[in-house]
N, C-alpha and C positions, 0 to 999 in steps of 0.2 A: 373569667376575664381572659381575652386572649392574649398573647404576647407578640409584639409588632418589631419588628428588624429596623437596622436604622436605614431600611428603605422605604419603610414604611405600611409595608407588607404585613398578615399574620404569618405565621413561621405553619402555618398549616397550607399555606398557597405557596410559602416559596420552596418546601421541598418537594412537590411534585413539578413543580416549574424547574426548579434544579433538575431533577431527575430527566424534564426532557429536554432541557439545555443540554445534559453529557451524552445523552443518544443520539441528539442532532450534532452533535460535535461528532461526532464517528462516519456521518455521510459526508461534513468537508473536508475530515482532517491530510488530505494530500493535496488541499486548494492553501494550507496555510502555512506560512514560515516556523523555523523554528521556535524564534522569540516567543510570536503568541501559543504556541503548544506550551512551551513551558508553563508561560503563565500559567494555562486553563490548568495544566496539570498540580500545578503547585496550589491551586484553592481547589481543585476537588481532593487533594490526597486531603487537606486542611478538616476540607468539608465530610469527610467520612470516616476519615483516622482521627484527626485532630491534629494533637503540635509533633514535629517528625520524631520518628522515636528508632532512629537507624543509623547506624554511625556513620562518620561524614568518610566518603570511598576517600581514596588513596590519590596524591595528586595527577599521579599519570591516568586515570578513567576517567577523561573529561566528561564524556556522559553523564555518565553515571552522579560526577561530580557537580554538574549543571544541574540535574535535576532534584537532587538533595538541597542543592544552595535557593531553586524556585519552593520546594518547601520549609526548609527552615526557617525562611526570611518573614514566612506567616506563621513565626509560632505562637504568635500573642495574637493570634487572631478567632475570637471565639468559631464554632463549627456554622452557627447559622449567618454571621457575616459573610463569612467567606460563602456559602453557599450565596449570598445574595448578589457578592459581587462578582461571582461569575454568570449569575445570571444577568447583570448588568454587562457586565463586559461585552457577552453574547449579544444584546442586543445594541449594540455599539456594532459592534461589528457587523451583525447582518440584523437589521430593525425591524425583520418584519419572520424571523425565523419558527416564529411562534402562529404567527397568523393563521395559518389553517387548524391550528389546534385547538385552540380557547372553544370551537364548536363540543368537544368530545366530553363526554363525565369523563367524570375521577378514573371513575373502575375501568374505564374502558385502556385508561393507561397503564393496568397494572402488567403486560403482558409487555408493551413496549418500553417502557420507563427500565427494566432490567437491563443493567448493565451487562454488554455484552464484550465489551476492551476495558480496563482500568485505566488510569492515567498511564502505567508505566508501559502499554502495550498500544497506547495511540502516540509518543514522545517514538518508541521505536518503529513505529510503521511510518511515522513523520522522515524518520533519518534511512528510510529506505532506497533504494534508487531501482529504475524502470528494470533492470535489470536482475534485482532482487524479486523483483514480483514473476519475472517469467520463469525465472529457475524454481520456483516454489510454486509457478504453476496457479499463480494469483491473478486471474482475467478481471474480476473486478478494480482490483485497485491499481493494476495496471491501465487498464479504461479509461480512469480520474486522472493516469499521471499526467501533472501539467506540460513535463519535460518531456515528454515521448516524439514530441512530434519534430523534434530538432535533433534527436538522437537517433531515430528509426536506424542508420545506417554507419553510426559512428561503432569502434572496437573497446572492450572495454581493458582492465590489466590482463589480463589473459588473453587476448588477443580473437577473442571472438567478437560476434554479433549478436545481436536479439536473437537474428533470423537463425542462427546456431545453435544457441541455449535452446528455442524451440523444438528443433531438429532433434538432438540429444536427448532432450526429456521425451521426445514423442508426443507432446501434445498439440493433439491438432488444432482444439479449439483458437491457441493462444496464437498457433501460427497462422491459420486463418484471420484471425484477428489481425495480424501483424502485415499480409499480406492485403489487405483490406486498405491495410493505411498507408500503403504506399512504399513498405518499403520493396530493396532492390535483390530480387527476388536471389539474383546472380551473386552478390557481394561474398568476396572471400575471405576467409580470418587470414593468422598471421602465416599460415603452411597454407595460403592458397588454396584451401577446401572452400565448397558451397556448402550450404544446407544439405541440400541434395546428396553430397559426401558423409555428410553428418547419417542423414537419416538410412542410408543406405547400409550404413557400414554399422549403426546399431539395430539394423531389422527392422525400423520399423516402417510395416507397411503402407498405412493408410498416410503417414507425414511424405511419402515418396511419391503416392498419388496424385493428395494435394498438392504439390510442389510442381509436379509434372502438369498438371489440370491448370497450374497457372502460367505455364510456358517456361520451367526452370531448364536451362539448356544442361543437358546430361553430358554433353562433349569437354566440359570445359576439367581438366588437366591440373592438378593441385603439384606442391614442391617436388615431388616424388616421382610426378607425371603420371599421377594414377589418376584415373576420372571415375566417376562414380561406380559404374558396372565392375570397377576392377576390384574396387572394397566390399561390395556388396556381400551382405554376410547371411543368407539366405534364398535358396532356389526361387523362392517366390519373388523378392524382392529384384533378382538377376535379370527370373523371367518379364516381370515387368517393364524394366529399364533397356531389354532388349526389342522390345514390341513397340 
């Protein structure tokens, strides 16, 4: 005899359904607030640990603190409920998030069904900002951010730009990206650097090309009055920016 959930489900459909509710939670999770992160995180730890078994953090780690209090609030809550009501939640929230899959067997989900974030690592990708993603050189989830397109050209504490953080990592893809979306190609952080200063003055070639390739003016003159060719920190790079 099987055993049925008070969703009314067998407990052999709802944790494979679980299993692709938390995968499909990992392609929105920078589409959704923190509230519902929490939630989802607080019935999957339910649903896979069970009742919390980790002492409650210290008052000043509100994090940390927030996400203890989303699981210990379900500690009376058996593993296969909560498995159910996060797959209910889910489809609350997006009602048809499952639609293309109900075509697939079992087995075919055994490869996609593994968890590739835990709860504690999609609560912290949630509390990341656009800025977090380019300095780590994360183009995907950078891509998602919903914030990016009002931010392209704002400074953050530090007083740079996106367009800077790219420069300095060297990575092109992301500054390509970046420059794709509009931002301003020219903007200077808080000493009056470009990008173009940035990438110059850490060698890296191919971010000085790109940069150049997209009309970054080389003349333009930071706190110090140095302009790009002055920092440049490599013949190649020199030669380039004089040509």
């Amino acid at each position: 005899m099987s055993i049925s959930s008070e969703f009314g489900e067998d407990l052999s459909e709802i944790e494979p359904k679980f299993d692709r509710a938390a995968t499909y939670l990992q392609s929105i999770v920078s589409e959704l607030d923190q509230k519902t992160l929490l939630s989802f995180y607080g019935l999957y730890k339910q649903a896979t640990v069970g009742p919390c078994n980790t002492p409650k953090p210290g008052i000043f780690n509100l994090q940390a603190k927030a996400k203890w209090n989303a699981w210990n609030e379900l500690s009376n809550t058996p593993k296969d409920v909560a498995m159910g009501r996060y797959v209910d939640d889910m489809e609350q929230l997006r009602p048809n998030w499952d639609a293309n899959n109900k075509s697939r067997s079992k087995d075919q989900w055994v490869s996609v069904s593994t968890f590739q974030m835990d709860g504690d690592d999609l609560v912290e990708l949630a509390e990341k900002s656009h800025f977090d993603f380019v300095k780590e050189g994360d183009l995907e989830n950078l891509s998602k951010c919903q914030s990016i397109g009002s931010n392209l050209n704002t400074l953050d504490e530090d007083g740079l730009g996106l367009i800077h953080w790219a420069a300095d990592r060297g990575n092109t893809s992301i500054l390509q990206f970046l420059l794709n979306s509009g931002i301003d190609i020219n903007m200077v952080d808080s000493d009056g650097q470009t990008a173009l200063h940035y990438a110059s003055s850490c060698g890296h070639l191919e971010c000085v090309q790109l940069l150049l390739k997209f009309g970054a003016d080389r003349t333009i003159k930071d706190n110090q009055s140095q302009c790009c060719l002055d920092v440049a920190e490599n013949t190649s790079v020199a030669d380039l920016l004089r040509n």
